[in-house]
N, C-alpha and C positions, 0 to 999 in steps of 0.2 A: 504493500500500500504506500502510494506517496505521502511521506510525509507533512507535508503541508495539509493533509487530511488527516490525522490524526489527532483525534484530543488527548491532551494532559488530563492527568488525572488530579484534580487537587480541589479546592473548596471553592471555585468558582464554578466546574464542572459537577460537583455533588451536587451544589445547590438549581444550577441549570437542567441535570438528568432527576432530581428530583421533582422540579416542578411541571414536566414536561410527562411524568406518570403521573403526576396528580390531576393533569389535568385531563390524561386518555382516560385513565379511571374514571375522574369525574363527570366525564361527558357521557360513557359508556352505562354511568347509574342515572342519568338523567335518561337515556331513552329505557333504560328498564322502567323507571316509578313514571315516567310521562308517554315519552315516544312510541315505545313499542303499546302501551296502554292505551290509549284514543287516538282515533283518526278523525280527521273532516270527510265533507263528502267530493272536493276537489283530490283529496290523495286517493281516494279509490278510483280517478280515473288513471293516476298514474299507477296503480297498484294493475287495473286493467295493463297498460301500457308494457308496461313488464313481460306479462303474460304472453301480448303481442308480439313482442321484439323476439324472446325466447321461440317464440314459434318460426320467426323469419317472415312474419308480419307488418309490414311500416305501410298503412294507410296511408299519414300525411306527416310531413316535415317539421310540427310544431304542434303546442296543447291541443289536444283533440277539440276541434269545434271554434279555434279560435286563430287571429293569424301572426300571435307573439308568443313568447314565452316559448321555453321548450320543455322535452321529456328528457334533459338528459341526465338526469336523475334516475328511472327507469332504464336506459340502456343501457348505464353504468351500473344495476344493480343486477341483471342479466345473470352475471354469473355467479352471485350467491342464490340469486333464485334457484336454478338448476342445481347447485351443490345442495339444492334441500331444505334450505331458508326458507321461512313462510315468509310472505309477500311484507307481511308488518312490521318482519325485523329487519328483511333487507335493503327498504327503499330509508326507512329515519336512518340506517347504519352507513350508507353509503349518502345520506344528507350532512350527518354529520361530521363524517372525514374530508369532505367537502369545505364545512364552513370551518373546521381545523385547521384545514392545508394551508391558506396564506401566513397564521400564525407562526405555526410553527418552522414554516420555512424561514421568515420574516427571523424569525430570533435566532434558526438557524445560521442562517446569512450572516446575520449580523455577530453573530459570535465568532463566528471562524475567522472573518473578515476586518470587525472594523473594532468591535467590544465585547470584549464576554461579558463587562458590569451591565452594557446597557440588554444585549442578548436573555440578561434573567430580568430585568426591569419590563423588557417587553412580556414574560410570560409573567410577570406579578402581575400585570395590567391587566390581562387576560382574564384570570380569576376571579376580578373583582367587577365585571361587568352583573347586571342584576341578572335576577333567574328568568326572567322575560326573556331579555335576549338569548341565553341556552334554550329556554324551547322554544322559542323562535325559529333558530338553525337548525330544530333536528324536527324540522316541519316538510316534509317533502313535495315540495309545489313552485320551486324553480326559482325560490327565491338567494340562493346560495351559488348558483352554476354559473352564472355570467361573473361573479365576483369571483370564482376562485380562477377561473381561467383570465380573466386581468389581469392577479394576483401576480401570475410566471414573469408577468415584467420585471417585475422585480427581479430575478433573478440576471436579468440582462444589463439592467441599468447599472450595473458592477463595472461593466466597460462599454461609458456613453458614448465614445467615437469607433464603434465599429459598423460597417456598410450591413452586416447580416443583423448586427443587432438594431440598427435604422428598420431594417426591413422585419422583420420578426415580431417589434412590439408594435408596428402598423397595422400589422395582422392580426396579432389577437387584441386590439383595440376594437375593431369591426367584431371582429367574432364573438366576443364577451358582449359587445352590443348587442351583437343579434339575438343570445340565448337571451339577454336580459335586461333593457337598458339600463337598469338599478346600477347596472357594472361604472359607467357614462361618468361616476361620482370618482371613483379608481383611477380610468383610465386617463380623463384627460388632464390629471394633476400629473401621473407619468409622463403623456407626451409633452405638456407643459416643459417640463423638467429637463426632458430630453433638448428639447426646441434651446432652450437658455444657455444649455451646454453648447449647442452643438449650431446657431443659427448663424454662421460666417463658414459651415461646412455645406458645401454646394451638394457632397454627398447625400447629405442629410436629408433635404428634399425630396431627390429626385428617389432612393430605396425608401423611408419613409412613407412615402406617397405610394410607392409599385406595393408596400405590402397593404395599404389602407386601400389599394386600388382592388386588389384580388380580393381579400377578404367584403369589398364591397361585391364584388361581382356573386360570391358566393351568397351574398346576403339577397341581394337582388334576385338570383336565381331559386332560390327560396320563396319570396316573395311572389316570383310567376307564377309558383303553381296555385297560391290565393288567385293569382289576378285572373286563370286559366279556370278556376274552381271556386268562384263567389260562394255559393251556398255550402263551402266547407268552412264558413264564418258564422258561426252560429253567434262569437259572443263578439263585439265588437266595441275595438280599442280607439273610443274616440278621446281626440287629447283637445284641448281648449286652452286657453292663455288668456288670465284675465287678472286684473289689479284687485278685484273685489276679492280671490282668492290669496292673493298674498295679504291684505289686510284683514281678513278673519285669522290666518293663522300666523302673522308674526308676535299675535299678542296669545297665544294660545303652543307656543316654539315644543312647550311641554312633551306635550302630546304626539309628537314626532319622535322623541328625541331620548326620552327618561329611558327606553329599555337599551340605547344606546352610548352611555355614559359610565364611566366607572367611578364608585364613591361615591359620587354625587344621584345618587338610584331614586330621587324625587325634585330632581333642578336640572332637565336635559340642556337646558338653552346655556349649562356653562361649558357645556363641550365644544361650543363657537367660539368663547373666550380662553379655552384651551389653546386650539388653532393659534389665534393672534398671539396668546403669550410665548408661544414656543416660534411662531415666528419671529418675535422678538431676540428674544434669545441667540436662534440663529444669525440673525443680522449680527448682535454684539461679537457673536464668535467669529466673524467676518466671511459668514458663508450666505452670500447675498443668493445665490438663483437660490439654494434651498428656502430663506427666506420667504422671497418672493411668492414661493408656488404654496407655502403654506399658510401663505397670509392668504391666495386666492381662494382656498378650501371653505372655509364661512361662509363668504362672500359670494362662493359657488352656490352652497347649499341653499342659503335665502332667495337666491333667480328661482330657483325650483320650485319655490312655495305659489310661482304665478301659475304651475301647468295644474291641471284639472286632474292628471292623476293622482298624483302624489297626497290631493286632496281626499282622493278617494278611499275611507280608512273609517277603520274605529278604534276603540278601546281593546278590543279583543287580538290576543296575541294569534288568533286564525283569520283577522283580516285588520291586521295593526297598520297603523301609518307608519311604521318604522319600518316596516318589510320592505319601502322604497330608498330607505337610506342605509340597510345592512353594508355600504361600501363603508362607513364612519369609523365603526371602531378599525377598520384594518386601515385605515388611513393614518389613524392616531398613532397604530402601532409603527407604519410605515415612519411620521414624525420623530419620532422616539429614535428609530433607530438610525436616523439623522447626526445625535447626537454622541461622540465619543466620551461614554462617561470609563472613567480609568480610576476611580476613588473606591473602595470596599464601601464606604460612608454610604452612597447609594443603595446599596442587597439591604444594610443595616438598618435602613430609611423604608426604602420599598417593602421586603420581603415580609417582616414581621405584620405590619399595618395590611398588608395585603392578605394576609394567612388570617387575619383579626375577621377582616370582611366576609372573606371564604367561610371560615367556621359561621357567622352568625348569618349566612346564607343558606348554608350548608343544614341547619337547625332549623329555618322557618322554612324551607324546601314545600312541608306539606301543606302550610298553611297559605305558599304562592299558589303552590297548583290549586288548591281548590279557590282561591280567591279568581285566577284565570279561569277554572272552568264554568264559574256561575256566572258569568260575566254574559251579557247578552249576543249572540255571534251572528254577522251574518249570515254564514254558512250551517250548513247540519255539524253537527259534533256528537260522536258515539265511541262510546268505552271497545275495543277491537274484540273483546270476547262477549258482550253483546252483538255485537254486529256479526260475528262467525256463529253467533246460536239463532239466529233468526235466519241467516242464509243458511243453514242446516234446517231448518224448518218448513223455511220454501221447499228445498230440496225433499224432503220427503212429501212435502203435497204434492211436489210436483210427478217423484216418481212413483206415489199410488194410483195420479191419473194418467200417465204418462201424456204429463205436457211438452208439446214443442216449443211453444212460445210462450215468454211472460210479455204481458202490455201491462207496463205501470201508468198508472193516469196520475190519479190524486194521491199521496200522501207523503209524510213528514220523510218518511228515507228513500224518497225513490233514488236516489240516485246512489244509495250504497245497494240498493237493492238493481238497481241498472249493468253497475260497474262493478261495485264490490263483489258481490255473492260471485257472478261469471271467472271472476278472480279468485277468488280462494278457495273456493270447491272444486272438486275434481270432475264434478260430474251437475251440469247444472244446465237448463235450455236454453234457447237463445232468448235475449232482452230485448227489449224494443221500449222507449218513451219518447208519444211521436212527437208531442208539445212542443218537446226540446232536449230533442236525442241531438249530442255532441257527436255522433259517429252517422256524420252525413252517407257512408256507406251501405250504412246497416239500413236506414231508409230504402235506397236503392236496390241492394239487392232483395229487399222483402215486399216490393211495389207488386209483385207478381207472384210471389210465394202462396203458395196454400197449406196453411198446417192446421192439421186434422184439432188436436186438442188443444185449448189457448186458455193460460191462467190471465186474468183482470184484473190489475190490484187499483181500487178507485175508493174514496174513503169518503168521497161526495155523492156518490149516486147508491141509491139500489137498484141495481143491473138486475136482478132477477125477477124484478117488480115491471121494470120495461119492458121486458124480452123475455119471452116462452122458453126460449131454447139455451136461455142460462142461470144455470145453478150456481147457490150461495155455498160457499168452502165456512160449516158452522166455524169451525176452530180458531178460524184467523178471521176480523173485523174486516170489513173492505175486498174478500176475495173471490173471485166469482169464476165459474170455471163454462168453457162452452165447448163440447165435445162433438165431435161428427161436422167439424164446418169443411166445407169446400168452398170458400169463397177467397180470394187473393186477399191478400192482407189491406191492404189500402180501400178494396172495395168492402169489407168488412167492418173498418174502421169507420168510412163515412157514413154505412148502414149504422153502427151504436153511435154517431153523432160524436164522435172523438175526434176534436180536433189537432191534425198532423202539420209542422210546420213547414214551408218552404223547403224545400229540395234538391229540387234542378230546374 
């Protein structure tokens, strides 16, 4: 092994390999008591998605039904699924070595390279983020994949005048966009960075450019197949820009911000005055571009408060406002490691203060989770071993009648009931929700299908009260069963007056 890669063993390294278990450990017991425990009904489509890829399945390029975000979370989990994994441990398990990876590189890096004081400063900071934020990241819904693949910039920005590495972080600047524009907060304080070093190298432009040029083409070719396949948009990402939204929430910063903060776990808006102080800092040490690019970070963040998405949010950590800013803390860490601290004084300052936090985190643990799950969501939220004993239940109704199809209309889970159940059972029929089935496919190929036995799950009508020819399933409220039909799915549907949405 080259030396230059080897660690010393001595009390910088103890305390660095010590905190770097404590925190795989502790993220590993957060998806057991949280993760692996509840799901929403958005991750049971990537819990589907899984299921797909493993088969050699890819319907379409991006969240099913929509024409951003990605699954690659599910593709990435592919191969503990097959090793045997059930779908709930391996899509939070592969979320959260995801929202790990920038960290630990990040103090990696910095340890070998520039501090091992500042290298365990970064992983004390780590720790002390609130317990929001760790279940946050081990949420599987794409909020983590653009941020870690920005992340690897980092690893290039080690040597800022190279023509490959011009062209490299170009690339995955675009490409972190594409899976997620959340990334957008990462990335362009890197190229920032880059540009200050490098803006009298003529190089810089012209590989720069050729990698943000490819990785657009890719993006764009992505984007065809929406512009080829409108009605594979079911959910649409309209962005708006307006003053009235940065003036509701500059006085409300809170609310973005508190799950992204460390210490400070009820006053988010001081992690802006963070930024500033440490750009400060940097200036006195005479390191003006670094400076510079993290005095823009703030300053970034608050433009953001004009777009309509970012607005788009609640209190609940499954549809938080802060899921649009998860680039923050790895930005912070990014800062941090800016700075060459070379004093013990620093572990002595940090580590203890930061282990103080850890433990009395560590201790109310149970009383965050349940404080987060009574919280009003706007998505579905279910315990995973509810949700496996209820698709177990379908499942045996369905194979006493032997149904081909479920049609979910009305009720509170259809969509772990759509996506989940087909997902975690071995053996379950095809789903269909015509309302607002995400898998514009599954429309398509069933416009002409005729299947004989069809369970109805609708918690608004009595189906059997309308129609002769369908019976009520006593055991389960809302299920209706219609046996012997030979009529094509579509023409079926507009006969019970169920309305199907757009198509094709």
């Amino acid at each position: 092994m080259n030396q230059h890669w080897k660690f010393k063993i001595n009390f910088e390294f103890i305390v660095f390999l010590a905190l770097i278990i404590t925190i795989t450990c502790y993220r590993f017991w957060i998806l057991k008591i949280f993760g692996f425990e509840f799901t929403d009904s958005d991750q049971s489509i990537m819990w589907l998605a899984t299921k797909n890829y493993s088969q050699g399945l890819f319907y379409e390029p991006r969240f099913y039904g929509q024409s951003y975000n990605t699954m690659l979370e599910s593709l990435l989990a592919v191969p503990l699924f097959k090793m045997g994994l059930p779908l709930y441990i391996a899509l939070p398990t592969v979320t959260t070595i995801l929202s790990l990876f920038p960290f630990l590189m990040l103090a990696i890096i910095t340890y070998r390279n520039t501090s091992k004081i500042t290298g365990i400063v970064i992983l004390s900071i780590f720790i002390v983020f609130p317990a929001e934020y760790d279940f946050l990241t081990s949420i599987s819904r794409g909020f983590v994949t653009g941020i870690a693949i920005a992340s690897i910039c980092f690893v290039f920005l080690a040597k800022p005048n190279s023509k490959n590495i011009f062209l490299v972080i170009g690339f995955l600047c675009i490409m972190a966009y594409s899976i997620n524009a959340n990334s957008l907060l990462l990335s362009i304080p890197c190229l920032f960075l880059l540009f200050l070093h490098n803006f009298r190298n003529k190089y810089f432009y012209f590989f720069s450019g050729s990698g943000l040029l490819v990785g657009l083409i890719i993006h764009l070719l992505i984007a065809k197949f929406y512009i080829n396949n409108p009605y594979y948009i079911l959910h649409h990402n309209y962005i708006k820009f307006s003053f009235d939204y940065f003036a509701e929430s500059i006085s409300h910063l809170d609310k973005f911000f508190n799950y992204l903060v460390p210490f400070f776990w009820n006053h988010g808006w001081i992690i802006l005055l963070i930024f500033i102080s440490a750009s400060f800092l940097l200036f006195k040490k005479k390191k003006y571009n670094e400076s510079i690019v993290v005095l823009s970070i703030p300053f970034m963040v608050l433009m953001t408060l004009f777009i309509s998405k970012v607005n788009d949010g609640t209190n609940s950590i499954f549809f938080s406002f802060a899921r649009m800013y998860l680039a923050i803390p790895v930005l912070l860490a990014f800062t941090i490691s800016l700075f060459n601290l070379k004093e013990r004084k620093w572990i002595y300052a940090f580590v203890p203060i930061a282990i103080i936090f850890f433990i009395f985190k560590v201790l109310a643990m149970e009383q965050s989770i349940d404080k987060n799950l009574n919280k009003n969501h706007v998505i579905s939220v279910i315990e995973t071993k509810k949700l496996y004993k209820e698709c177990e239940e379908i499942s045996d109704i369905s194979l006493n009648n032997n149904i081909e199809l479920i049609i979910i209309c009305q009720h509170w889970h259809y969509d772990f009931y759509n996506y989940g159940c087909p997902s975690c059972m071995k053996r379950f029929p095809k789903t269909l929700r015509p309302l607002y089935e995400r898998r514009t496919w599954r429309l398509i190929e069933d416009e002409h299908m005729i299947y004989s036995n069809i369970l109805i799950i609708d918690l608004e009508r009595n189906l059997e009260m309308e129609y002769g020819f369908i019976s009520k399933i006593e055991e389960k409220n809302g299920f209706y069963v219609i046996k012997g039909n030979n009529l094509p799915t579509m023409t079926l549907l507009k006969k019970l007056n169920i309305a199907v949405r757009k198509y094709k």
